[in-house]
C-alpha positions in Angstrom: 123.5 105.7 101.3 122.3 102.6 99.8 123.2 102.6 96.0 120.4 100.3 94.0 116.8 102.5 93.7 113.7 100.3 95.5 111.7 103.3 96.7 109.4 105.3 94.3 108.0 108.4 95.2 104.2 109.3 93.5 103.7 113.0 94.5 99.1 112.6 94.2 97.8 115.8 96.1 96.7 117.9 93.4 93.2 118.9 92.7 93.2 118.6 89.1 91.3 121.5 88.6 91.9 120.9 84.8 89.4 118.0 84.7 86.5 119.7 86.9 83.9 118.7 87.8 84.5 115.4 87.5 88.0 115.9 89.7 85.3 117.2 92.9 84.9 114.2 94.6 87.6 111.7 91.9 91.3 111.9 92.4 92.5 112.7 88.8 95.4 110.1 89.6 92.3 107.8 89.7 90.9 108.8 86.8 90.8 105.7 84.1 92.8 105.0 80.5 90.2 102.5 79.6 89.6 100.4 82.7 92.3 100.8 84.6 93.6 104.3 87.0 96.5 106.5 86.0 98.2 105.7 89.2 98.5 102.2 88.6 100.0 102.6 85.1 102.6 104.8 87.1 102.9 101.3 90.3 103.0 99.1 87.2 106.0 101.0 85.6 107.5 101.3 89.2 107.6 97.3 89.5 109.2 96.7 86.1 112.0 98.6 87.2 112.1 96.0 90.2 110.8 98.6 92.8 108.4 97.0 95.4 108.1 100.3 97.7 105.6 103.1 96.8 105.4 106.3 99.2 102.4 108.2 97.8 102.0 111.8 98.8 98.2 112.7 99.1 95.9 115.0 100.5 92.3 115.8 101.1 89.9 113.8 99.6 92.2 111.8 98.0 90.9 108.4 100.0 89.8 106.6 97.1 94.0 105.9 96.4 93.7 104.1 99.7 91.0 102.1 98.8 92.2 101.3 95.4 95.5 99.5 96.9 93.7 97.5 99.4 91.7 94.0 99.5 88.3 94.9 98.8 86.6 91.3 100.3 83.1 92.3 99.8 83.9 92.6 96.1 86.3 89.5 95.5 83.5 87.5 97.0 80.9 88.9 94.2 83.0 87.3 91.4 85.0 84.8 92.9 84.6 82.4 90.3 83.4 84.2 87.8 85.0 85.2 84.7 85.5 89.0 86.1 87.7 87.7 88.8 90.3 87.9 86.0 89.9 91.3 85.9 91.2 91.8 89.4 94.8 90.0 88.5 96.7 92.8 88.3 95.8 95.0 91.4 95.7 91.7 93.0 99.2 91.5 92.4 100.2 94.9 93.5 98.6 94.9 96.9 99.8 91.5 97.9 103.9 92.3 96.5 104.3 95.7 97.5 104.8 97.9 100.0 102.5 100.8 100.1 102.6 104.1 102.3 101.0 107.4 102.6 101.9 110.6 103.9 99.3 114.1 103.3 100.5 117.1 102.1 98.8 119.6 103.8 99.5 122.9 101.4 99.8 122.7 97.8 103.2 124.4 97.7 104.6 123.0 94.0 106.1 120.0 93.5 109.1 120.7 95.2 107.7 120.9 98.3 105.5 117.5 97.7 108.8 115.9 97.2 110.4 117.1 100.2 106.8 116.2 102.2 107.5 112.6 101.2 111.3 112.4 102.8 109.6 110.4 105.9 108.6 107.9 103.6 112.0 107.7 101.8 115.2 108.1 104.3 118.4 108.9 103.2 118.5 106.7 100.0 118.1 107.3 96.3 114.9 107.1 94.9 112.2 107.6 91.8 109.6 109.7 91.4 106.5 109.0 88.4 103.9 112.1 87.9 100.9 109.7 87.3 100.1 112.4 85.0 102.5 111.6 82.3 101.6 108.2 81.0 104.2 106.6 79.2 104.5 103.3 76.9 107.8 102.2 76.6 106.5 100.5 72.9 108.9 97.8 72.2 111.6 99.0 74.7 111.9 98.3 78.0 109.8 100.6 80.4 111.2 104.1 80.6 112.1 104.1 84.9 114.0 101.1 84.0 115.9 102.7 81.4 116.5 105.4 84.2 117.6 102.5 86.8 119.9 101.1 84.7 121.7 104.9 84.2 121.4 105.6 87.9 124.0 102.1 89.0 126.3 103.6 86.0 126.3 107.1 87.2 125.0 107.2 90.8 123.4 110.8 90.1 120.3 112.7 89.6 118.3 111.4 86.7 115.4 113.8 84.7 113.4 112.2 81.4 113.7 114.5 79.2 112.1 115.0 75.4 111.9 117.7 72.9 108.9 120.1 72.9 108.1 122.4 70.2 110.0 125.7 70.8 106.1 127.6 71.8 105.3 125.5 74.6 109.0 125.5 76.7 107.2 128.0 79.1 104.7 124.3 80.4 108.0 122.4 82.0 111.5 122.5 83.6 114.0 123.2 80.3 117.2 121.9 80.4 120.8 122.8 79.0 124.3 120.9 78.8 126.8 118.6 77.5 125.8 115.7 75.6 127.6 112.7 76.8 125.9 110.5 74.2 123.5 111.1 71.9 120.3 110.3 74.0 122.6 111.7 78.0 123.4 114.9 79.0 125.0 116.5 82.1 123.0 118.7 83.0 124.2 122.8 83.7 121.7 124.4 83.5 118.0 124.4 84.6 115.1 126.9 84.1 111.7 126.4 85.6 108.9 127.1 82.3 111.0 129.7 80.4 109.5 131.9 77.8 110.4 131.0 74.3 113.0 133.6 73.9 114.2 132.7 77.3 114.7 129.0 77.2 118.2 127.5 77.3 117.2 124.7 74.7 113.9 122.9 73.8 114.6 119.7 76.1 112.0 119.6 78.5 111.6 117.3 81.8 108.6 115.2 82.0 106.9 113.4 85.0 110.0 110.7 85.6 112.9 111.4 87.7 116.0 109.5 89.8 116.6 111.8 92.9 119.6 111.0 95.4 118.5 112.0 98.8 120.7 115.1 99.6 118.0 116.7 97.9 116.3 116.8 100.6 118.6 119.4 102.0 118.3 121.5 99.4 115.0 121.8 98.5 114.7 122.8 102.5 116.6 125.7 100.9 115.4 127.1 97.9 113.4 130.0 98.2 109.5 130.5 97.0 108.7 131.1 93.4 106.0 132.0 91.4 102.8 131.5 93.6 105.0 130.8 96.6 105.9 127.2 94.8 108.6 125.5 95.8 110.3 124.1 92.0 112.0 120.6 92.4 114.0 122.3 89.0 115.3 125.0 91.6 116.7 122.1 93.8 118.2 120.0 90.9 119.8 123.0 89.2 122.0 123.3 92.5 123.0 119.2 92.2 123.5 120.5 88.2 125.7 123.1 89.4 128.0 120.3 91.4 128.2 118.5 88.0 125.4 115.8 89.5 122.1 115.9 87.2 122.0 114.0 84.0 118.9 114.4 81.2 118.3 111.3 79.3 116.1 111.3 76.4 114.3 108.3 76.8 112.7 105.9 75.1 109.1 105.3 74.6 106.2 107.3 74.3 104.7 110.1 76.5 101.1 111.5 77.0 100.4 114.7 79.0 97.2 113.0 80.9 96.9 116.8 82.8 95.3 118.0 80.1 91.6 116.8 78.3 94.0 116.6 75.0 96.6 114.3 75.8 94.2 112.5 78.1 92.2 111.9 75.2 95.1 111.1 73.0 96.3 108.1 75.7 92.7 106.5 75.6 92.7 106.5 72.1 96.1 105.1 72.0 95.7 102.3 74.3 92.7 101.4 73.0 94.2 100.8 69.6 96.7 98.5 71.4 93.9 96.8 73.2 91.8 93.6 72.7 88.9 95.1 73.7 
C-alpha cells in the first residue's frame, strides 16, 4: 500500500432534491458560488493538497461534470483573445494537470456504498474524499485536505474533519467520541451515524472531508443496511475506530453546508465579500 495520498475521491450522484427544481436537469455539484461550480472549489482544494487524480462517482444525468472538465474548443475560440479568456485560467489548468475519471453509481444506496462504487477508480491505496457539498475556506491557513495530508504521513490512519455543532442538530451528521491526543486530534472510539440529542456521544460532528486507507473497502462490503437500506461510511470507520485506526481532527478554516438553500446562501454571501467583483 502506497503511503503518500494522490487519489481523491468526489462521491457526485445525488439528486439534490433540496435545491428542486433547479437540481432537474443541473447537477447540484455544478451549481455556482459566484461564477464558479461547487465541484471545482472541491478539485481546487484537492490540488493544493498536491493530488493530481480525481475519481468522481456520478450517475444519471450528471453529464454536465463531464463536460465541465473537458476542452470546450468551440468556446475557447469565441474569446481567444479577448479579455474573458482570463476567465477560463483556472479550469484550464485543471483539465490540462489532472487526471480525471468517472465511474456511475447506479443505486443511491448512502454514501457508504458511493465510496465503495468508486474502489475501481482507487486500488488498494489511501485516499481523500471532498463532499462538494461542504465548501470550505481555509482563511489564512493552509487549505483544510492539506491539513489532513500532512496528519495522514504522521499517522498513516483514517482521517474525518470534524467540528462542533450546536447540541440540536447532532441528529444531521456522523458524531464522534474519543481521546484527545491534542487539542485539535482525537482517536477516534466511537462513531454514531446522526444520533438524537440525548443520544449523541459528544457534539463533534464529521463534515464532507475525509482520509480513507483502502481496507475499507473490505469493510464497507460488510456492514449491513441502515436506515433506508443506506450503507453509512460512519458504520465502516467505526470498525477501523474499533482497531484503534480513525483519528477526528478539528480543522482549520471555515465550513458552509452548500446542501442546504441556508448555508448555500451564506457561502455566496461570504465569497462575495472576499471577492473583487
Amino acid at each position: 500500500m502506497k503511503t503518500s495520498v494522490k487519489k481523491c475521491l468526489f462521491p457526485a450522484a445525488g439528486y439534490g432534491t433540496r435545491f428542486l427544481p433547479a437540481t432537474k436537469a443541473i447537477p447540484k455539484e455544478m451549481l455556482p458560488i459566484l461564477t464558479k461550480p461547487l465541484l471545482q472549489y472541491g478539485v481546487e482544494e484537492a490540488r493544493s493538497a498536491g493530488i493530481d487524480t480525481m475519481a468522481i462517482v456520478t450517475g444519471r444525468g450528471k453529464r454536465a461534470i463531464e463536460d465541465h472538465f473537458d476542452r470546450s474548443y468551440e468556446l475557447e475560440h469565441q474569446i481567444d483573445g479577448t479579455p474573458k479568456e482570463e476567465l477560463m485560467k483556472e479550469i484550464r489548468d485543471i483539465v490540462k494537470n489532472c487526471t480525471i475519471s468517472y465511474t456511475r453509481q447506479v443505486e443511491m444506496k448512502g454514501l457508504g456504498h458511493a465510496i465503495l462504487t468508486g474502489e475501481t477508480l482507487i486500488g488498494d491505496e489511501p485516499f481523500a474524499v471532498i463532499l462538494a457539498d461542504d465548501l470550505c475556506d481555509n482563511g489564512d491557513n493552509e487549505p483544510i485536505l492539506s491539513q489532513m495530508v500532512k496528519l495522514y504521513a504522521q499517522y498513516q490512519c483514517s482521517i474525518v474533519a470534524v467540528e462542533e455543532v450546536p447540541p440540536k442538530d447532532t441528529n444531521k451528521y456522523g458524531v464522534v467520541a474519543g481521546e484527545f491526543i491534542t487539542p485539535d486530534i482525537m482517536r477516534v472510539n466511537n462513531m454514531v451515524e446522526k444520533p438524537e440529542p440525548k443520544d449523541a456521544p459528544s457534539n463533534l460532528a464529521i463534515i464532507g472531508r475525509y482520509i480513507l486507507t483502502p481496507d475499507i473497502f473490505d469493510i464497507i462490503r460488510e456492514v449491513k443496511p441502515g436506515k433506508g437500506g443506506e450503507i453509512q461510511i460512519t458504520d465502516a470507520l467505526l470498525e477501523q475506530a474499533k482497531q484503534g485506526k480513525v483519528i477526528a481532527y478539528k480543522f482549520k478554516g471555515k465550513r458552509f453546508d452548500c446542501g442546504s438553500v441556508d448555508g448555500f446562501v451564506q457561502a455566496t454571501n461570504y465569497f462575495y465579500a472576499k471577492s473583487n467583483i
